[in-house]
Every structure is written in structure tokens, then in C-alpha cells.
Gaussian input, Z-matrix of N, CA and C with variables (Angstrom, degrees):
# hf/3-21g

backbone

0 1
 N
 C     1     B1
 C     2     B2     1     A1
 N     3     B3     2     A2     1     D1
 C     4     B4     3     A3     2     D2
 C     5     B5     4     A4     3     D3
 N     6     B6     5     A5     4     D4
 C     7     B7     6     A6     5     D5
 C     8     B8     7     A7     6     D6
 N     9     B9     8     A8     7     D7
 C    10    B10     9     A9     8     D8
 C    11    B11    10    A10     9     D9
 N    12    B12    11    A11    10    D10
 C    13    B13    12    A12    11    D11
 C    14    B14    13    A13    12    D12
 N    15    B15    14    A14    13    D13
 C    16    B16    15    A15    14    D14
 C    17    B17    16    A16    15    D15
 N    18    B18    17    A17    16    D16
 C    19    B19    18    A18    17    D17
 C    20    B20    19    A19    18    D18
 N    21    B21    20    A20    19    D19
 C    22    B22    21    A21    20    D20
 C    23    B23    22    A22    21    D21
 N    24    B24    23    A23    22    D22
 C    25    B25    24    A24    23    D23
 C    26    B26    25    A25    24    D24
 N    27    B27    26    A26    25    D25
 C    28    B28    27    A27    26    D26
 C    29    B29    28    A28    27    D27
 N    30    B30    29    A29    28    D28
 C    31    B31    30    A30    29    D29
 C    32    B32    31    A31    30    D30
 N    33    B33    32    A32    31    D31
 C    34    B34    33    A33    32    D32
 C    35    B35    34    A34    33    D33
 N    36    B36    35    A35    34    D34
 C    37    B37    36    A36    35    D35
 C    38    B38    37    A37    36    D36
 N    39    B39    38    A38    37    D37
 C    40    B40    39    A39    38    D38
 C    41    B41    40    A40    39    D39
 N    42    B42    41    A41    40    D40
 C    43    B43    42    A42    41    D41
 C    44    B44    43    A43    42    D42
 N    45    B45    44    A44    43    D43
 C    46    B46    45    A45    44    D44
 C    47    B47    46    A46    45    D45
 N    48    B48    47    A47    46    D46
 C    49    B49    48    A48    47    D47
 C    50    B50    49    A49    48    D48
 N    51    B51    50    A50    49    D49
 C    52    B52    51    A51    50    D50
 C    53    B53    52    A52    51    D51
 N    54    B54    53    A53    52    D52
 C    55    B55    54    A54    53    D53
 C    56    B56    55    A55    54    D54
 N    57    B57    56    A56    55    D55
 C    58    B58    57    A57    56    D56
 C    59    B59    58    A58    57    D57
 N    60    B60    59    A59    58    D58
 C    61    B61    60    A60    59    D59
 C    62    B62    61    A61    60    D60
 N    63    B63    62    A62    61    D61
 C    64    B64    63    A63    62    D62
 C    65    B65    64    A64    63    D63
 N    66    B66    65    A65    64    D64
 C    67    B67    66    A66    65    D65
 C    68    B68    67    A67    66    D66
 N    69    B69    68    A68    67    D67
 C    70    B70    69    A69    68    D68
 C    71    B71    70    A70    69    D69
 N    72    B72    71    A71    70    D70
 C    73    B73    72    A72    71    D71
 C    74    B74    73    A73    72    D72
 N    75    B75    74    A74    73    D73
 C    76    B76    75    A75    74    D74
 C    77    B77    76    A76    75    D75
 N    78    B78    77    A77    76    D76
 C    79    B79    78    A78    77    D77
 C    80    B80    79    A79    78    D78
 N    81    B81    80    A80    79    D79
 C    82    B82    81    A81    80    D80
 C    83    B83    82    A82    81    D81
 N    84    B84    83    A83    82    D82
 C    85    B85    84    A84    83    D83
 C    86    B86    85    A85    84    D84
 N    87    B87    86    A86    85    D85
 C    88    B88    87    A87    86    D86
 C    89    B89    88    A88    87    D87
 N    90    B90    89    A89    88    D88
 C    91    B91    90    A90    89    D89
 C    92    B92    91    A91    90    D90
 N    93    B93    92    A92    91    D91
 C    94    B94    93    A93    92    D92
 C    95    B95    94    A94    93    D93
 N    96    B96    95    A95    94    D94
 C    97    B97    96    A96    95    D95
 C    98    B98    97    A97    96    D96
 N    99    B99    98    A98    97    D97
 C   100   B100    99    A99    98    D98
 C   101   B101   100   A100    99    D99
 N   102   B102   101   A101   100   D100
 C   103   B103   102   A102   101   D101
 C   104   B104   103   A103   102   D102
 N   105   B105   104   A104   103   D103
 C   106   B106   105   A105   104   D104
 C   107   B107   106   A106   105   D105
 N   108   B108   107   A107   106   D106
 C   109   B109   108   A108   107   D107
 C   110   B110   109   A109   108   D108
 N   111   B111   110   A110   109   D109
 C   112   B112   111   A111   110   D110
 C   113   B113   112   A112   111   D111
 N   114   B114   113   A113   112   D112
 C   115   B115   114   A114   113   D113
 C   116   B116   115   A115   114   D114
 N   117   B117   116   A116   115   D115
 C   118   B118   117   A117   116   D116
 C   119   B119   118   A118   117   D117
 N   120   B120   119   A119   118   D118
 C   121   B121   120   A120   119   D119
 C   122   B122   121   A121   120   D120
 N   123   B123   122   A122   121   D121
 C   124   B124   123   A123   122   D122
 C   125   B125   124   A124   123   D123
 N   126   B126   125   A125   124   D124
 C   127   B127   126   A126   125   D125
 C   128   B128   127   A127   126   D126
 N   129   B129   128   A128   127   D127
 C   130   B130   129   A129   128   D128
 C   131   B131   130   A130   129   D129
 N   132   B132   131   A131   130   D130
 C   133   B133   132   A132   131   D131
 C   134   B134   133   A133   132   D132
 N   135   B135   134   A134   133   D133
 C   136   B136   135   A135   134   D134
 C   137   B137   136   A136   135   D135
 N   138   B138   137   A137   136   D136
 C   139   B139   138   A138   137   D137
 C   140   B140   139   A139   138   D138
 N   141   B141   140   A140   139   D139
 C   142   B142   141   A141   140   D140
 C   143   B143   142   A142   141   D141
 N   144   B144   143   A143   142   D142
 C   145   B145   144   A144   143   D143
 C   146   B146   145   A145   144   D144
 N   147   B147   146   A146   145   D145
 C   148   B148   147   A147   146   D146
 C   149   B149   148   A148   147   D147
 N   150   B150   149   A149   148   D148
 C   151   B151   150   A150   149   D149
 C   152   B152   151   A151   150   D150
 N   153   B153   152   A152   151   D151
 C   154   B154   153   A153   152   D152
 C   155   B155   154   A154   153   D153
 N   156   B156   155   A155   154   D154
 C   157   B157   156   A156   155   D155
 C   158   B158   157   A157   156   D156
 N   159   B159   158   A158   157   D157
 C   160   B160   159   A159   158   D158
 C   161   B161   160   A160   159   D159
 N   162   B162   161   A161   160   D160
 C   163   B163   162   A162   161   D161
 C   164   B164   163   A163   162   D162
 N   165   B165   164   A164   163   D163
 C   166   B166   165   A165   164   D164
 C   167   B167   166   A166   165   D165
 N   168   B168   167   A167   166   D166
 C   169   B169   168   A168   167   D167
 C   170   B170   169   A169   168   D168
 N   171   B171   170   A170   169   D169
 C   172   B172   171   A171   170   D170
 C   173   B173   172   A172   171   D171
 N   174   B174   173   A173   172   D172
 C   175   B175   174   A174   173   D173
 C   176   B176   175   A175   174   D174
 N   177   B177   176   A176   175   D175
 C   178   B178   177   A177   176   D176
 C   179   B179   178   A178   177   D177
 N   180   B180   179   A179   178   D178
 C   181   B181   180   A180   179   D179
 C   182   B182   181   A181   180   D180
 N   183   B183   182   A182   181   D181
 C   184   B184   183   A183   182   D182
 C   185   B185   184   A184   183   D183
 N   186   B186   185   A185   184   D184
 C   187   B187   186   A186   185   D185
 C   188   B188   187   A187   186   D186
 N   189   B189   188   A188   187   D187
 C   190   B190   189   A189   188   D188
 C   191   B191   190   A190   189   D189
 N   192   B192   191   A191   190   D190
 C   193   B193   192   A192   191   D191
 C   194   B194   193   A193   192   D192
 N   195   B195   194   A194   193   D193
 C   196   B196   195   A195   194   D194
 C   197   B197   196   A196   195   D195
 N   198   B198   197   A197   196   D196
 C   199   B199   198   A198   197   D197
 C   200   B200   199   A199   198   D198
 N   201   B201   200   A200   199   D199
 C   202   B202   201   A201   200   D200
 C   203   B203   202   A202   201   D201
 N   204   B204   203   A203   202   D202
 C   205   B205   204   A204   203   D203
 C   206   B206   205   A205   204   D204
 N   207   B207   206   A206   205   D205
 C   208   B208   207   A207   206   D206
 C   209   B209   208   A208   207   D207
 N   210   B210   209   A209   208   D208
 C   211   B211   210   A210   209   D209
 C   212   B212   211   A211   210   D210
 N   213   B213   212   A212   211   D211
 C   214   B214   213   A213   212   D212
 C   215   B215   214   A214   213   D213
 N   216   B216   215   A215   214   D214
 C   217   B217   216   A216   215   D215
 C   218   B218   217   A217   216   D216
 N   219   B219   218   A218   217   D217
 C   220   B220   219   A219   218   D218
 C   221   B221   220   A220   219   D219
 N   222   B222   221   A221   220   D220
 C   223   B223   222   A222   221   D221
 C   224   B224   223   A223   222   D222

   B1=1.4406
   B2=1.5264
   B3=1.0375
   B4=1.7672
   B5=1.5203
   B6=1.4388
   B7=1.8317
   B8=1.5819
   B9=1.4408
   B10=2.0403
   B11=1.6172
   B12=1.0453
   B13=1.7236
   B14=1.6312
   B15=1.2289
   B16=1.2100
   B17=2.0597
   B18=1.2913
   B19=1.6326
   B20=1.4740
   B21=1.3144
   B22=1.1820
   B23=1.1869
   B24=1.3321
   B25=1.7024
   B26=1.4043
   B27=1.7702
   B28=0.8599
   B29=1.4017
   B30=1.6289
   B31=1.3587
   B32=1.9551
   B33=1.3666
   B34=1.4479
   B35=1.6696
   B36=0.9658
   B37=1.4447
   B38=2.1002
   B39=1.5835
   B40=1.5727
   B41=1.5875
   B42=1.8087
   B43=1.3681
   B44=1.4714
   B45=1.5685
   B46=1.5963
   B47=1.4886
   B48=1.8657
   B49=1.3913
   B50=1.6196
   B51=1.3393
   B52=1.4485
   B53=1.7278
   B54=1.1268
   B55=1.2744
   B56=1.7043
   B57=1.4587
   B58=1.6338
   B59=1.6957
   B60=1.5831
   B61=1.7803
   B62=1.4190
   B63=1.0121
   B64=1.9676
   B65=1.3570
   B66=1.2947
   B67=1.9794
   B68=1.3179
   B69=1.4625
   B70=1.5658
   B71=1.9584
   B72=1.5822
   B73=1.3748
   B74=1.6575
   B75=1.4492
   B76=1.2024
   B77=1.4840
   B78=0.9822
   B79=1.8301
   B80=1.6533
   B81=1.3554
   B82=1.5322
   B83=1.5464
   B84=1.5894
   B85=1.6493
   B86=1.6624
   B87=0.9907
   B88=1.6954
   B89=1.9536
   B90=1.4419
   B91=1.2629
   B92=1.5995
   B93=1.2625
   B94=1.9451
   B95=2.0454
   B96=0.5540
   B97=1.9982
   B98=1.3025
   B99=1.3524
   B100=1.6939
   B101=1.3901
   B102=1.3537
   B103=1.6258
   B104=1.4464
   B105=1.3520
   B106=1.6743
   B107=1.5791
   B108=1.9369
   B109=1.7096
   B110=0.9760
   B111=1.3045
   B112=1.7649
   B113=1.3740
   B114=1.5757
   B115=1.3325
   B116=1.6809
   B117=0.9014
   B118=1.7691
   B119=1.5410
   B120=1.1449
   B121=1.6777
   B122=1.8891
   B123=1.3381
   B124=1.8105
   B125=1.9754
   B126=1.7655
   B127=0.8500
   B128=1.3329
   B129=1.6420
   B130=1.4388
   B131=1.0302
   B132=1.6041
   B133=1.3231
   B134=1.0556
   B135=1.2724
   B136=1.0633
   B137=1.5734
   B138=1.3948
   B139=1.6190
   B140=1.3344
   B141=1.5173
   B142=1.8225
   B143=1.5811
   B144=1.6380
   B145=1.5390
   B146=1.5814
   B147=1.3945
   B148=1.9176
   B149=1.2057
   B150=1.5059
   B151=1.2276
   B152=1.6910
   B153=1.2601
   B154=2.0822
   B155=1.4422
   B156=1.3366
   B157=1.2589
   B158=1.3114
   B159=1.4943
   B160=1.1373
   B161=1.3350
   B162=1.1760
   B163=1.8751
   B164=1.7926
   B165=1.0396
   B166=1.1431
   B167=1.6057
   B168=1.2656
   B169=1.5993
   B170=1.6046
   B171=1.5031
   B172=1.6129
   B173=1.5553
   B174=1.1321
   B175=1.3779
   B176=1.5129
   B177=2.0824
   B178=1.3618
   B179=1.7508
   B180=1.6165
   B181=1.4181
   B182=1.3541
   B183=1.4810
   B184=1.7659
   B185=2.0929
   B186=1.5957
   B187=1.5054
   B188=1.4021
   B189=1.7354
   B190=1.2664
   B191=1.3978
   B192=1.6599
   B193=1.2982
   B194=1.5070
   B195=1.5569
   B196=1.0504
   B197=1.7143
   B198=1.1178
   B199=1.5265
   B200=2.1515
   B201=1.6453
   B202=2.2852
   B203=1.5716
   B204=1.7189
   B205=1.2471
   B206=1.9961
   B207=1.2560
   B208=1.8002
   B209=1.2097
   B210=1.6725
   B211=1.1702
   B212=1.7882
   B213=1.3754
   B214=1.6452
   B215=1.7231
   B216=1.3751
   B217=1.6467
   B218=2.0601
   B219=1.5803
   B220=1.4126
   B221=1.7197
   B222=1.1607
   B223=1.7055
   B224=1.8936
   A1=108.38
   A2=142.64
   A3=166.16
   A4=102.69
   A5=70.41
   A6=126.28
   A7=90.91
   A8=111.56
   A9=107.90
   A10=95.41
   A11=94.15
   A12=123.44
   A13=101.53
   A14=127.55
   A15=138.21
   A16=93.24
   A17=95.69
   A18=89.82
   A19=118.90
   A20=109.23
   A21=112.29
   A22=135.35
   A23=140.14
   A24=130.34
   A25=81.76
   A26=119.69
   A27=127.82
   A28=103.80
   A29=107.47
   A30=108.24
   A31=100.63
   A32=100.98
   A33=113.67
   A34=114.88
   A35=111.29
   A36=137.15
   A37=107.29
   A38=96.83
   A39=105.94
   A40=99.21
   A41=113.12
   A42=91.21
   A43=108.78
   A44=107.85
   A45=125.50
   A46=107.85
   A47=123.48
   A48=111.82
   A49=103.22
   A50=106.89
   A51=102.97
   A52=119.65
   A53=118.19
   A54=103.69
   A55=121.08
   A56=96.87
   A57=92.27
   A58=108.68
   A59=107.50
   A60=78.60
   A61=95.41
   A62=128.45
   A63=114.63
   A64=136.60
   A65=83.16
   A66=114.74
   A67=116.13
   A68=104.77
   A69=88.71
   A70=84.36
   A71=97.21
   A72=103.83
   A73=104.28
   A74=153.07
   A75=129.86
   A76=103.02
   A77=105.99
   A78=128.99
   A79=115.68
   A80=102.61
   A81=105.66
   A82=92.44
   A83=105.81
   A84=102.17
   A85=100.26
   A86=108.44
   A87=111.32
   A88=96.06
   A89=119.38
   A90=117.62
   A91=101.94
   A92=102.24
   A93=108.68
   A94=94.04
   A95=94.16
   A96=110.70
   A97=120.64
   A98=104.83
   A99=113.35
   A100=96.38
   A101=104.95
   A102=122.42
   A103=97.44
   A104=111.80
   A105=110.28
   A106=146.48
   A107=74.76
   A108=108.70
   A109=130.24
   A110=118.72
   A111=122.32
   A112=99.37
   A113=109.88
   A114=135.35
   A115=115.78
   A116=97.92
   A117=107.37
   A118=108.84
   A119=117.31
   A120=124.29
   A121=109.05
   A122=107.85
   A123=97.17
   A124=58.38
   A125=100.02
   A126=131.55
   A127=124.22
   A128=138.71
   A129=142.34
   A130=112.85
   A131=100.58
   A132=147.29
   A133=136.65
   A134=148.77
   A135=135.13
   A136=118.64
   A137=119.49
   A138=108.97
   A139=85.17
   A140=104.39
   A141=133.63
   A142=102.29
   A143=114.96
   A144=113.41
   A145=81.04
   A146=85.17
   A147=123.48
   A148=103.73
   A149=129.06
   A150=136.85
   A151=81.68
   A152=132.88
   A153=123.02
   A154=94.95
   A155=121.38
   A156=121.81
   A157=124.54
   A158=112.66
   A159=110.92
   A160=143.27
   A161=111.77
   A162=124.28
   A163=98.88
   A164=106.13
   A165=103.57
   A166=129.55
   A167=102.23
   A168=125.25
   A169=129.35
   A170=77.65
   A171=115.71
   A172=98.14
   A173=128.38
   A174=115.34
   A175=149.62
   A176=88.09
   A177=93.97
   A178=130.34
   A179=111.83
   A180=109.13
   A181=104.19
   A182=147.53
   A183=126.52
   A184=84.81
   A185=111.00
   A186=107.56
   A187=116.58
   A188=117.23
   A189=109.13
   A190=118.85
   A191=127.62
   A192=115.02
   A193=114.41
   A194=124.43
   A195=129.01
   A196=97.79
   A197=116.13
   A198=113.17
   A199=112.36
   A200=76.14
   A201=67.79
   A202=114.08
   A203=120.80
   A204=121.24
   A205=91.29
   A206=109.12
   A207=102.16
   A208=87.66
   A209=143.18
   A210=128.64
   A211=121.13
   A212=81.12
   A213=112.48
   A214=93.30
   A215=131.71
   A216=98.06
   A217=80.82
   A218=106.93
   A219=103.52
   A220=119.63
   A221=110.68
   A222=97.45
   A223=86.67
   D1=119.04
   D2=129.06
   D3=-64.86
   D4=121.63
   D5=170.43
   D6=-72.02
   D7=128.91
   D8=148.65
   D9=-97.15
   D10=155.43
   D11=-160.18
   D12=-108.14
   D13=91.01
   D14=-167.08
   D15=-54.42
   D16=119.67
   D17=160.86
   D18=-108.92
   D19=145.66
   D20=174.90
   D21=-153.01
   D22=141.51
   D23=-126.42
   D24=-105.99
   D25=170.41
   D26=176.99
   D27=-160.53
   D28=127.20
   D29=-161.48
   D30=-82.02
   D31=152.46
   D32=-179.60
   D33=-47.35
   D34=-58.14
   D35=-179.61
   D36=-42.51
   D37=-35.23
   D38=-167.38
   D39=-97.79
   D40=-12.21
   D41=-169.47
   D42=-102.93
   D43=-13.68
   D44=173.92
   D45=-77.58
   D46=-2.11
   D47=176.30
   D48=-111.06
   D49=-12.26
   D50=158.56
   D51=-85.80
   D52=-21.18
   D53=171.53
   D54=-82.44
   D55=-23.14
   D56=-179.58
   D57=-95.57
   D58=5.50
   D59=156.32
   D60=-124.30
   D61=32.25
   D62=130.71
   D63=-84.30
   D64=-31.68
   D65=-165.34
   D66=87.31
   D67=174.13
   D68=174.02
   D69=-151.29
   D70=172.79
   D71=-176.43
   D72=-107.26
   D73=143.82
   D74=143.70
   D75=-122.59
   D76=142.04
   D77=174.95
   D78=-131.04
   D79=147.65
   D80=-157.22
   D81=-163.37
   D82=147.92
   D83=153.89
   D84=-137.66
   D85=156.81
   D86=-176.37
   D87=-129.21
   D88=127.47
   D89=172.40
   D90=-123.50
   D91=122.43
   D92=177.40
   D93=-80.13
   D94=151.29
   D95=164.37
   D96=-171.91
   D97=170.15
   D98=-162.84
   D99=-166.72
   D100=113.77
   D101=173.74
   D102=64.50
   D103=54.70
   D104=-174.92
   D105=8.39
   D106=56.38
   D107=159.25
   D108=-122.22
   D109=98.83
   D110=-165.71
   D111=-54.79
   D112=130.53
   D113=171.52
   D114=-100.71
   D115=-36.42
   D116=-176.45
   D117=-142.49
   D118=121.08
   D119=160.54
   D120=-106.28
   D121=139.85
   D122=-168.44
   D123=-138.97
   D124=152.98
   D125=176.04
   D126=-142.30
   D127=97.61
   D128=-155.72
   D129=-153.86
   D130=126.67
   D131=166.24
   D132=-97.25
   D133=121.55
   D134=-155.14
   D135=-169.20
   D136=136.25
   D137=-166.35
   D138=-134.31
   D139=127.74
   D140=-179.82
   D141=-106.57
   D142=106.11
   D143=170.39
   D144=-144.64
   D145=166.77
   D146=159.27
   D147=-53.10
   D148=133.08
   D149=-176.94
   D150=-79.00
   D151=-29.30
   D152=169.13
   D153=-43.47
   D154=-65.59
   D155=-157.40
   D156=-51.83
   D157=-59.00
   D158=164.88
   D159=-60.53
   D160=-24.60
   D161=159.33
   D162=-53.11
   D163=-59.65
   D164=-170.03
   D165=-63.15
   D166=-22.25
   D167=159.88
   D168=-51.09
   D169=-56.66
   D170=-178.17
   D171=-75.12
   D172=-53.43
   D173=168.43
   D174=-49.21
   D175=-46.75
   D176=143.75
   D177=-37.22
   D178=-81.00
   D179=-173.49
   D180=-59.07
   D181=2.56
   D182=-170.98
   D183=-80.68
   D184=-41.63
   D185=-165.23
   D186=-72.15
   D187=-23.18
   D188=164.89
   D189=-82.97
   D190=-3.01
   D191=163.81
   D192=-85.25
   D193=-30.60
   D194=171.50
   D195=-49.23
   D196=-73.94
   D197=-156.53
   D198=-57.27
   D199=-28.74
   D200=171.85
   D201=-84.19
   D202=-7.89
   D203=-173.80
   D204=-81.35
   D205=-22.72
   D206=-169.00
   D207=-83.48
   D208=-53.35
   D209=-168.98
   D210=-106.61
   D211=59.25
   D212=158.16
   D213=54.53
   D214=56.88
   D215=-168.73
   D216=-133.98
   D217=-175.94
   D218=-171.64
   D219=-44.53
   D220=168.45
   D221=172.50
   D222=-143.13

């Protein structure tokens, strides 16, 4: 028995506003060589969010360090 696989379009605009208020991670390495001698290694990382998002991230943890710096805990 086969499942049909509901398709369904998704406009550009809706899938770039769900990814930038989760974020997303991309990582990559690119190595150039020639006669199998690495000439170039490039190494990239990179995290794509809503500058919303991240304030808001960042805001979160500033209030849980505030609140362990009042009750004496790591900072």
C-alpha cells in the first residue's frame, strides 16, 4: 500500500520568514588542490537569523545572568 505525498508549494517569502526566526546554521569547507596538494582550505560557518531574533535571544540569556549574578550563582 502507497501513501500519495500531499505536495504543497510554498511561497519564498514564507519560507525565508520561517527560517530567519529560528535561524539556521550553514557549515562548509571548500579545499582547492592540484596534483593532490592542497593549495587552499576555506572553512565557513555561519548562522543566518533576524537581527528580532537575536535581540531577543540575547535578551533572554542577559536576564538569566542578571538573575544568577543577584543570587550569588556563576556569572
Amino acid at each position: 500500500m502507497t501513501r500519495a505525498i500531499e505536495r504543497r508549494e510554498v511561497a519564498l517569502v514564507d519560507l525565508l520568514d520561517r527560517v530567519l526566526a529560528g535561524g539556521v546554521v550553514i557549515a562548509g569547507e571548500i579545499t582547492l588542490s592540484i596534483a593532490d596538494i592542497d593549495l587552499v582550505r576555506i572553512s565557513l560557518r555561519a548562522l543566518i537569523a533576524s537581527v528580532r531574533a537575536e535581540n531577543e535571544e540575547g535578551a533572554e540569556g542577559d536576564r538569566h545572568d542578571r538573575h544568577d549574578r543577584r543570587e550569588g550563582g556563576p556569572r
